[in-house]
TIMI-613014 format. One line per field, with one value per residue: residue number from 1; x, y, z of N, C-alpha, C, O in turn. Coordinates in nm, 3 decimals. Layout:
badren <- [NUM;...]
neast <- [X;...]
nnorth <- [Y;...]
nup <- [Z;...]
caeast <- [X;...]
canorth <- [Y;...]
caup <- [Z;...]
ceast <- [X;...]
cnorth <- [Y;...]
cup <- [Z;...]
oeast <- [X;...]
onorth <- [Y;...]
oup <- [Z;...]
This chain:
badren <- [1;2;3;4;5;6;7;8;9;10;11;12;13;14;15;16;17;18;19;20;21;22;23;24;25;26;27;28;29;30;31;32;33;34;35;36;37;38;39;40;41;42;43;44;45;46;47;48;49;50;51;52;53;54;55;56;57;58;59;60;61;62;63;64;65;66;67;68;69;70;71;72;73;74;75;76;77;78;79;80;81;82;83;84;85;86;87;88;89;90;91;92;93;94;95;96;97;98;99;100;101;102;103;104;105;106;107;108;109;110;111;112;113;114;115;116;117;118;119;120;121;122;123;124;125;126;127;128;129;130;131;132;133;134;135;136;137;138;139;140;141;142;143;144;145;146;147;148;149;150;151;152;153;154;155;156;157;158;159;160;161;162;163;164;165;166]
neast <- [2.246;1.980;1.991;2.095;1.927;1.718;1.745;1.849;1.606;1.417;1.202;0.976;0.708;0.441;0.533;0.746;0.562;0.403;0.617;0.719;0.480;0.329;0.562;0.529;0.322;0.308;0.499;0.375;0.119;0.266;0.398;0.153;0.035;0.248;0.208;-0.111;-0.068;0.149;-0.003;-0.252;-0.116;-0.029;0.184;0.270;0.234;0.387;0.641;0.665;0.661;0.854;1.069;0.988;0.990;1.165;1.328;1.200;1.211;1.526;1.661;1.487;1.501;1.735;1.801;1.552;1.571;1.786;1.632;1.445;1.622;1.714;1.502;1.419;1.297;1.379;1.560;1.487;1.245;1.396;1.518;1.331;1.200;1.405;1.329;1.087;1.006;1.065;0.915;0.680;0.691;0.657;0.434;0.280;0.317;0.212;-0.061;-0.137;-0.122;-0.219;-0.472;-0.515;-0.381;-0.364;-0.010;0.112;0.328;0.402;0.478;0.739;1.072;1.217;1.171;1.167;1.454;1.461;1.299;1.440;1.666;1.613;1.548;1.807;1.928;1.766;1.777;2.050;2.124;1.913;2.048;2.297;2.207;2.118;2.307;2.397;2.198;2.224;2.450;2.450;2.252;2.397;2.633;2.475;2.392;2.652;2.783;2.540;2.341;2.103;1.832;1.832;1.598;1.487;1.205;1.161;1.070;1.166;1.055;0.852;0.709;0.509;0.420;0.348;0.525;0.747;1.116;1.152;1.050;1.126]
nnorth <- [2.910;2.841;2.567;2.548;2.643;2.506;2.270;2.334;2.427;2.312;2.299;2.168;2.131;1.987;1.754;1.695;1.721;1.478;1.316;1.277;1.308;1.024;0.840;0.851;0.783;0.517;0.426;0.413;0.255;0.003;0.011;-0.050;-0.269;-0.394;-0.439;-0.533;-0.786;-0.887;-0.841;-1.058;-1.251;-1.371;-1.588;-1.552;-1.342;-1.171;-1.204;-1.142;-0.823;-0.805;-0.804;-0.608;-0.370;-0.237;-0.252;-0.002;0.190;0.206;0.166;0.308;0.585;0.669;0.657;0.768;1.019;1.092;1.050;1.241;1.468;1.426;1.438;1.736;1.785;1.896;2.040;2.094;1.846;1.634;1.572;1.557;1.361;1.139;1.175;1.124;0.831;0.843;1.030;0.893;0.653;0.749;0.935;0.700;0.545;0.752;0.787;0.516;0.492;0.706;0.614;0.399;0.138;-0.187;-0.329;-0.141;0.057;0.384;0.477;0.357;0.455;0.414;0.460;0.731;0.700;0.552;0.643;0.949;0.791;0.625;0.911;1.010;0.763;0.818;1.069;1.131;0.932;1.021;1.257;1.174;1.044;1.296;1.431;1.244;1.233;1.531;1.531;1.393;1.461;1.757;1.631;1.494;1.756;1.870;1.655;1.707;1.568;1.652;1.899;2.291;2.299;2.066;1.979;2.015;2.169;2.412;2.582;2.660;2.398;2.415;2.723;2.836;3.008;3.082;3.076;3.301;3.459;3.507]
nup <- [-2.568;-2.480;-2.517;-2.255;-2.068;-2.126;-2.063;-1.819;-1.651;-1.785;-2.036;-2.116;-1.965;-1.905;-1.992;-1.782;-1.584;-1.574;-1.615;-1.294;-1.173;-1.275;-1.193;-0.918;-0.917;-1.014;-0.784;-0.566;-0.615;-0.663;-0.399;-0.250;-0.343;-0.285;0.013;-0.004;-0.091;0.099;0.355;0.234;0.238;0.006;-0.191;-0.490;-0.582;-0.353;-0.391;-0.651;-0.609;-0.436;-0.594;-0.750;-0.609;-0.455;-0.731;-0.820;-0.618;-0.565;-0.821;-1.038;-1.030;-1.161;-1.415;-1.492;-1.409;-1.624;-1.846;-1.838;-1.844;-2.126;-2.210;-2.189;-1.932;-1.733;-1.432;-1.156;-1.175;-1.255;-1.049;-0.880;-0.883;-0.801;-0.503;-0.465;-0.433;-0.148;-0.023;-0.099;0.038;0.330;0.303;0.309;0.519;0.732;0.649;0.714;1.012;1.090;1.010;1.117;0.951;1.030;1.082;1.018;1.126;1.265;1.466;1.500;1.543;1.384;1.114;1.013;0.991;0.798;0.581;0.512;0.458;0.220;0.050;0.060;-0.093;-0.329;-0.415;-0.537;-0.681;-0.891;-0.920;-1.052;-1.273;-1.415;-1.466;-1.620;-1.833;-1.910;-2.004;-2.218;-2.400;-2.440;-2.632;-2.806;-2.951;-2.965;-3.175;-3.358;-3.362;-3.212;-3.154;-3.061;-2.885;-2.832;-2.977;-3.254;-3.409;-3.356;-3.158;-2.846;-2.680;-2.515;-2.432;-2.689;-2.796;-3.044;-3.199;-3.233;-3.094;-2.871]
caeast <- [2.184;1.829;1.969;2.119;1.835;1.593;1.802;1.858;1.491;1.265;1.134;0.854;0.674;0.379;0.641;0.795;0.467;0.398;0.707;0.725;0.329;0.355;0.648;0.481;0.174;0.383;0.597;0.225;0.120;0.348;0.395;-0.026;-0.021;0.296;0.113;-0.194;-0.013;0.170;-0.133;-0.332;-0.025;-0.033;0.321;0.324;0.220;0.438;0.752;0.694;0.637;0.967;1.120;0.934;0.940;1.387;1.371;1.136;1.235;1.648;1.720;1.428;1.506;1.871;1.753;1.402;1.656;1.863;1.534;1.345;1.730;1.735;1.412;1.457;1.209;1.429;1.641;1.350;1.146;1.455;1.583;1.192;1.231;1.462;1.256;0.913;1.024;1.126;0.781;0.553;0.683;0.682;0.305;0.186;0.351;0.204;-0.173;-0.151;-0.049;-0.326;-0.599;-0.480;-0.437;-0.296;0.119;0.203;0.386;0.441;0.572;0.921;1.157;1.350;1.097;1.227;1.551;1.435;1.276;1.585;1.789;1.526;1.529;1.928;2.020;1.713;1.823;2.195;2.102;1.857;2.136;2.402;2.115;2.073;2.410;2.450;2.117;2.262;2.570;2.397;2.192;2.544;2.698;2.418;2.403;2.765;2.758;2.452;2.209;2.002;1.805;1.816;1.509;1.450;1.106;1.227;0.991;1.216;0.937;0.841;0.536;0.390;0.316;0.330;0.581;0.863;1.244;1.210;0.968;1.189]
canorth <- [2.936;2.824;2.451;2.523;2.726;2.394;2.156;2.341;2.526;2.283;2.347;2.063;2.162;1.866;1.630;1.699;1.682;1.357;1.197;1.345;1.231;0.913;0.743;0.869;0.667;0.353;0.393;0.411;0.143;-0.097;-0.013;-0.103;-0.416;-0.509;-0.442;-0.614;-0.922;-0.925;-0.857;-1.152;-1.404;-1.412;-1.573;-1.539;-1.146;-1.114;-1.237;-1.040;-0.709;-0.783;-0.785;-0.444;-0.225;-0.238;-0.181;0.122;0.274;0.223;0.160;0.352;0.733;0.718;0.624;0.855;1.157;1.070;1.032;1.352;1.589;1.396;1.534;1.861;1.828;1.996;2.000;2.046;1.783;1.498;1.567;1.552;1.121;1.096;1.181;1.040;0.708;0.881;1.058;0.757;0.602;0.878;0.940;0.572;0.518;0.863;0.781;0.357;0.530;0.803;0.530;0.262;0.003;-0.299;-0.374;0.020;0.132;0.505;0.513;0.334;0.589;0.351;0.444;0.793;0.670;0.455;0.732;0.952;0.748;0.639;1.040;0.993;0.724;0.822;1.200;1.089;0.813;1.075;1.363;1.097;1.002;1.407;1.450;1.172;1.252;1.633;1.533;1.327;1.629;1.811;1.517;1.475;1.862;1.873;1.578;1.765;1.491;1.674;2.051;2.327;2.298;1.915;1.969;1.963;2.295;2.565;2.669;2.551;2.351;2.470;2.812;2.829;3.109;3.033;3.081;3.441;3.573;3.513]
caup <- [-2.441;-2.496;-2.505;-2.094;-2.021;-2.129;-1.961;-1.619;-1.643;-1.843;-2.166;-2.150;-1.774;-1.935;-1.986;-1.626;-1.448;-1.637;-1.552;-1.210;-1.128;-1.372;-1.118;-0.820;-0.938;-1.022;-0.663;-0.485;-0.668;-0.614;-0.216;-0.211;-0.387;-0.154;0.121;0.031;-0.107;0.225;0.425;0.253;0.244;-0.132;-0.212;-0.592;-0.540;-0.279;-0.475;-0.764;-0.519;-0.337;-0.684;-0.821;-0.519;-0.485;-0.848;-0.820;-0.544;-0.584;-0.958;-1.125;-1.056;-1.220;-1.553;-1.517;-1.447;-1.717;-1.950;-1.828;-1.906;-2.256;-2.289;-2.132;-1.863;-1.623;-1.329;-1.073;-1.250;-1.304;-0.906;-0.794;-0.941;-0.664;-0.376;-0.468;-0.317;0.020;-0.030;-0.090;0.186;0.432;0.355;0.329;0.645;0.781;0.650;0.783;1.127;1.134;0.962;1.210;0.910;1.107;1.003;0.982;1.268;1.222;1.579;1.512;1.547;1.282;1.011;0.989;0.912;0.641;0.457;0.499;0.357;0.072;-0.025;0.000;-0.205;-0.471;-0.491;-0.534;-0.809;-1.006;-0.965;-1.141;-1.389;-1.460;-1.548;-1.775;-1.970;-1.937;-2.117;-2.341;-2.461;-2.498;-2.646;-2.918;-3.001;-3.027;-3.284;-3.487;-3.329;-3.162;-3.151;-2.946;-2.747;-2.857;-3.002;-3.372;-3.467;-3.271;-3.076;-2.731;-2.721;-2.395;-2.421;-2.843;-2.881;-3.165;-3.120;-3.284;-2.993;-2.757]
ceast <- [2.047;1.844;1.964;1.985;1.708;1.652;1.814;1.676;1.338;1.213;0.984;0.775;0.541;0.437;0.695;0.699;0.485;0.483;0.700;0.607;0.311;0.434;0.598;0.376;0.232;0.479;0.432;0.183;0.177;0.345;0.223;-0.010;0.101;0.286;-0.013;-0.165;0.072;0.080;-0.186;-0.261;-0.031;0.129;0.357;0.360;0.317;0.579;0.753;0.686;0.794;1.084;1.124;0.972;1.096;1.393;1.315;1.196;1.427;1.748;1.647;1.512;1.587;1.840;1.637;1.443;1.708;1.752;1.484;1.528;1.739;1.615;1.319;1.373;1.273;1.516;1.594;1.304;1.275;1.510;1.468;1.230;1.274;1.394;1.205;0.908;0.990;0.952;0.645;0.550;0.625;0.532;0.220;0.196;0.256;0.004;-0.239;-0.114;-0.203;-0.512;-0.644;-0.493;-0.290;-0.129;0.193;0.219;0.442;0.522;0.673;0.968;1.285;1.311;1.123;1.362;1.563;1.399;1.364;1.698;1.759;1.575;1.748;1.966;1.952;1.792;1.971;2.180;2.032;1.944;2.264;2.320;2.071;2.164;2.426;2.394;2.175;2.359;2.561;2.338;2.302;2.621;2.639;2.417;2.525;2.819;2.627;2.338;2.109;1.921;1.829;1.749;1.430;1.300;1.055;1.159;1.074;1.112;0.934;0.681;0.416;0.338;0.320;0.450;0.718;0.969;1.203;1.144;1.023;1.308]
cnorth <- [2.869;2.612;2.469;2.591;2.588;2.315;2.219;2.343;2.447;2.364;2.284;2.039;2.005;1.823;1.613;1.661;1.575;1.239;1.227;1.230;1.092;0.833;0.772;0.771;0.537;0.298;0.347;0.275;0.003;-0.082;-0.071;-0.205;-0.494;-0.511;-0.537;-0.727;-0.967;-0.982;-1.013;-1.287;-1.448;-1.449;-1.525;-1.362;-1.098;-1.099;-1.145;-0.877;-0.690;-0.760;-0.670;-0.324;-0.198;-0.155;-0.015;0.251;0.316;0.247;0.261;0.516;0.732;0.746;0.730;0.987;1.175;1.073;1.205;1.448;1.547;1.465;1.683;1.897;1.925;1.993;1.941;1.899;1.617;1.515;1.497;1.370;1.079;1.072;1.142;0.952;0.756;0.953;0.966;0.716;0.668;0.899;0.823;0.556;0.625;0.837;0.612;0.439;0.643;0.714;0.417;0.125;-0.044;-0.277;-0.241;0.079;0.266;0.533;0.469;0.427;0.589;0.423;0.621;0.800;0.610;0.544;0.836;0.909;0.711;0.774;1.064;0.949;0.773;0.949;1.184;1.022;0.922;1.183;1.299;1.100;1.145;1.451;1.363;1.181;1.407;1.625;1.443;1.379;1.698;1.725;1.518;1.612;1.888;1.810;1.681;1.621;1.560;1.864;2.125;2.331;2.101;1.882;1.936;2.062;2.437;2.659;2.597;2.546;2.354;2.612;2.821;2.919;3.045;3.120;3.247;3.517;3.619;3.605]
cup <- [-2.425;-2.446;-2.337;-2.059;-2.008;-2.065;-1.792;-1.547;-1.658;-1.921;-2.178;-1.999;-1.843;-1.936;-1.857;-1.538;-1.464;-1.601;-1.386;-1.140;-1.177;-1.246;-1.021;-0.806;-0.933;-0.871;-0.548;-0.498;-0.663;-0.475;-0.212;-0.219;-0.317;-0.041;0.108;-0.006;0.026;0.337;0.395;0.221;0.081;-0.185;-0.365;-0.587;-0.474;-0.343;-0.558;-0.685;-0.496;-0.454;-0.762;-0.732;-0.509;-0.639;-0.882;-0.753;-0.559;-0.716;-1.029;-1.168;-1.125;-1.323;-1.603;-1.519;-1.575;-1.859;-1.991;-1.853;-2.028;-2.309;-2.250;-2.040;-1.720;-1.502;-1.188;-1.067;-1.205;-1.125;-0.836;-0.801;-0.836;-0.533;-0.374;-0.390;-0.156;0.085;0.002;0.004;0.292;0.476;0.380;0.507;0.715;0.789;0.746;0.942;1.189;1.131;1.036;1.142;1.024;1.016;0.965;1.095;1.229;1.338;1.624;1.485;1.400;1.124;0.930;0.887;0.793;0.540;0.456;0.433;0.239;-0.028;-0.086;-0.113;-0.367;-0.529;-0.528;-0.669;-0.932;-1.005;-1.090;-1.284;-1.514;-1.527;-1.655;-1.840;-1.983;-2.071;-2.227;-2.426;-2.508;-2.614;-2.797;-2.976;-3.030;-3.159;-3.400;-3.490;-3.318;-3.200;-3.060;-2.838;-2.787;-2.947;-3.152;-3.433;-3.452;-3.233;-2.894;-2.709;-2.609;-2.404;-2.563;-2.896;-2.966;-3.114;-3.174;-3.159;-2.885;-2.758]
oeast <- [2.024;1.764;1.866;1.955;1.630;1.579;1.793;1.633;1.227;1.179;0.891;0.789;0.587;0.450;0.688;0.719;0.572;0.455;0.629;0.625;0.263;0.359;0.609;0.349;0.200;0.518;0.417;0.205;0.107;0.281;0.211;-0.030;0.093;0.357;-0.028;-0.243;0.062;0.074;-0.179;-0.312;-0.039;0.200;0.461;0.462;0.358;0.630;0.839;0.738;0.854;1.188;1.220;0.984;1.133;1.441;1.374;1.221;1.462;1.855;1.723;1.560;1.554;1.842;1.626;1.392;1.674;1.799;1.482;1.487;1.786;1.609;1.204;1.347;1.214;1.540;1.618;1.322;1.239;1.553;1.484;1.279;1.215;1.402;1.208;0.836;0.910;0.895;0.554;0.450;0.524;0.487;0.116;0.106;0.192;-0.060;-0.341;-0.008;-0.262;-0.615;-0.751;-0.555;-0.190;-0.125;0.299;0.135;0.539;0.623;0.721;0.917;1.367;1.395;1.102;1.383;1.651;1.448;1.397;1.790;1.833;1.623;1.801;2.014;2.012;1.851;2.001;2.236;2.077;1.932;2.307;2.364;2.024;2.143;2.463;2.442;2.179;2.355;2.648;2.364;2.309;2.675;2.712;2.451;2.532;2.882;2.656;2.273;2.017;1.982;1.855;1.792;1.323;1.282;0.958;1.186;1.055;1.091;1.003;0.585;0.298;0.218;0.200;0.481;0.777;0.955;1.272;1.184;0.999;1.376]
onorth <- [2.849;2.544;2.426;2.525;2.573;2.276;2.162;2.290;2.467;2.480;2.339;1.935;1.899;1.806;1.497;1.590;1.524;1.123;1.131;1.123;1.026;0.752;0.661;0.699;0.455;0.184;0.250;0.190;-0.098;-0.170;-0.164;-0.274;-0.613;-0.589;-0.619;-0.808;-1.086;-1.092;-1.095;-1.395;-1.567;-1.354;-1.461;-1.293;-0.987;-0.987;-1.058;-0.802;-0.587;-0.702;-0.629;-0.208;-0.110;-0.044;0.069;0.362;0.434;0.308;0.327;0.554;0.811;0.866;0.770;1.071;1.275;1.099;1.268;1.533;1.642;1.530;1.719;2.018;1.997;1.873;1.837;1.833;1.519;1.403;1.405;1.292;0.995;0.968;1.068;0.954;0.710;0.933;0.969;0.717;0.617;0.893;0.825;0.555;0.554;0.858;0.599;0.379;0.645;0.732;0.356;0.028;0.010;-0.221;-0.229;0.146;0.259;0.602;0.497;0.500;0.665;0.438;0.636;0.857;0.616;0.538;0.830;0.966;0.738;0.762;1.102;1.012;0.775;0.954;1.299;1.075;0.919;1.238;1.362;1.150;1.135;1.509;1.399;1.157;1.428;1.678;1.423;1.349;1.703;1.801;1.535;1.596;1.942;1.875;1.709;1.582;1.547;1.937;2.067;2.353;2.054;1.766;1.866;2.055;2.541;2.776;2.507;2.624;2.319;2.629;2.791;2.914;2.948;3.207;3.320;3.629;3.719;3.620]
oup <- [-2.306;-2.381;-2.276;-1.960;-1.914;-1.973;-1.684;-1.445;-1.609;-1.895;-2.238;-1.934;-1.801;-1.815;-1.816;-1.439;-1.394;-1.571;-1.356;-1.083;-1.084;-1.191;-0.970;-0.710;-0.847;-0.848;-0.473;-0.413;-0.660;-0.417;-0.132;-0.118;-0.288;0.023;0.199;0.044;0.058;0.392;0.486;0.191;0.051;-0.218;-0.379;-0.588;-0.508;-0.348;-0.548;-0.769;-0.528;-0.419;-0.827;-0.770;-0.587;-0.663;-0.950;-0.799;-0.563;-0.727;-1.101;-1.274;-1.214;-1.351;-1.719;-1.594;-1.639;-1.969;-2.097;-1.932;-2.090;-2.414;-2.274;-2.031;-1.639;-1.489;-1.127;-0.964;-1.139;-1.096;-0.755;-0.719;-0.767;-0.467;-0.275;-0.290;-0.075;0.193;0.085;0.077;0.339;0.590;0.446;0.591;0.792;0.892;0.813;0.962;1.297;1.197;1.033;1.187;1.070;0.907;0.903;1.155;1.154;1.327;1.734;1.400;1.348;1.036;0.809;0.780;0.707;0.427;0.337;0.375;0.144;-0.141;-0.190;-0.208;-0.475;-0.637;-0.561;-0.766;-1.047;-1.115;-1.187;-1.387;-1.628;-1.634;-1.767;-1.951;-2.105;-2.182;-2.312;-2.542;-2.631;-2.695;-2.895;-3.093;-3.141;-3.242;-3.516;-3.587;-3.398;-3.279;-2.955;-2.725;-2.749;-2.984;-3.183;-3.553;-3.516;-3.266;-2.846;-2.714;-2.607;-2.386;-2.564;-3.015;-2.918;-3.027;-3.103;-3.129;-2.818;-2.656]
C-alpha cells in the first residue's frame, strides 16, 4: 500500500514542487527569449526558439510525468507538467495584453483556443507519461528493483517519520 499511496499521493512534495516550478521556469523562459528574438529579428535566436518552444511545450510533459511517478512525486504534481504550457501561455498572453507590449494580442478570440488546446494535448501527453512511469514503478518493484517509497531508507524524507510510525 505505501508504494500506491506514494505514487497516486506523492511521497516527495520537494521533488514535485521542483519539478512542477523547475518546467514552469524553463516553459517561461523559452516563450521570453522567443519573443524577444522575434521582436528584435534575431534569426539564429529565433531558429533555435522555434525548435525549443514545440519541444517544451508538446514533447516535454510526457517524459516529466513519466519521471516525476518513477520518482513518486505524485499524481497532482506529474498531471500539473501538462498544463504549465497552457498556463504560461495564457498568462504571458494575459500580462502582454494588460502591459500593452506591442505583438500580444490578447483580444483574438483565436488565442483562447490555442491555450485550450495547449492544456489538452499537454494534460493528455503527461497523463500517458504518468502511467508509463506508474507502471514502471510497478514493473521495477515487482522485479525486486525498486523500494517501497523509493527513498532507499524506508522513511519518507519530507516530514522524517520512518515506515514503523506510520
Amino acid at each position: 500500500m505505501p508504494t500506491t499511496e506514494a505514487l497516486l499521493f506523492g511521497r516527495r512534495r520537494v521533488r514535485a514542487v521542483g519539478l512542477v516550478v523547475g518546467f514552469a521556469g524553463a516553459v517561461t523562459l523559452a516563450l521570453v527569449a522567443a519573443f524577444a528574438a522575434e521582436s528584435a529579428d534575431v534569426t539564429a535566436a529565433s531558429a533555435l526558439t522555434d525548435r525549443l518552444l514545440p519541444l517544451l511545450v508538446f514533447y516535454a510533459p510526457g517524459p516529466l510525468a513519466a519521471a516525476g511517478a518513477y520518482a513518486r512525486c505524485g499524481g497532482p504534481a506529474c498531471l500539473a507538467v501538462g498544463v504549465i504550457p497552457a498556463v504560461v501561455l495564457g498568462g504571458f498572453v494575459l500580462l502582454g495584453t494588460v502591459v500593452g507590449v506591442p505583438g500580444v494580442n490578447g483580444g483574438n478570440p483565436a488565442i483562447g483556443d490555442v491555450t485550450v488546446s495547449f492544456a489538452a494535448i499537454g494534460l493528455s501527453s503527461a497523463f500517458v507519461g504518468y502511467c508509463a512511469g506508474v507502471t514502471g514503478v510497478l514493473g521495477a518493484d515487482l522485479l525486486g528493483f525498486g523500494s517501497d517509497d523509493g527513498d532507499g531508507e524506508g522513511g519518507d524524507e519530507d516530514d522524517g517519520k520512518s515506515r514503523e510510525d506510520e
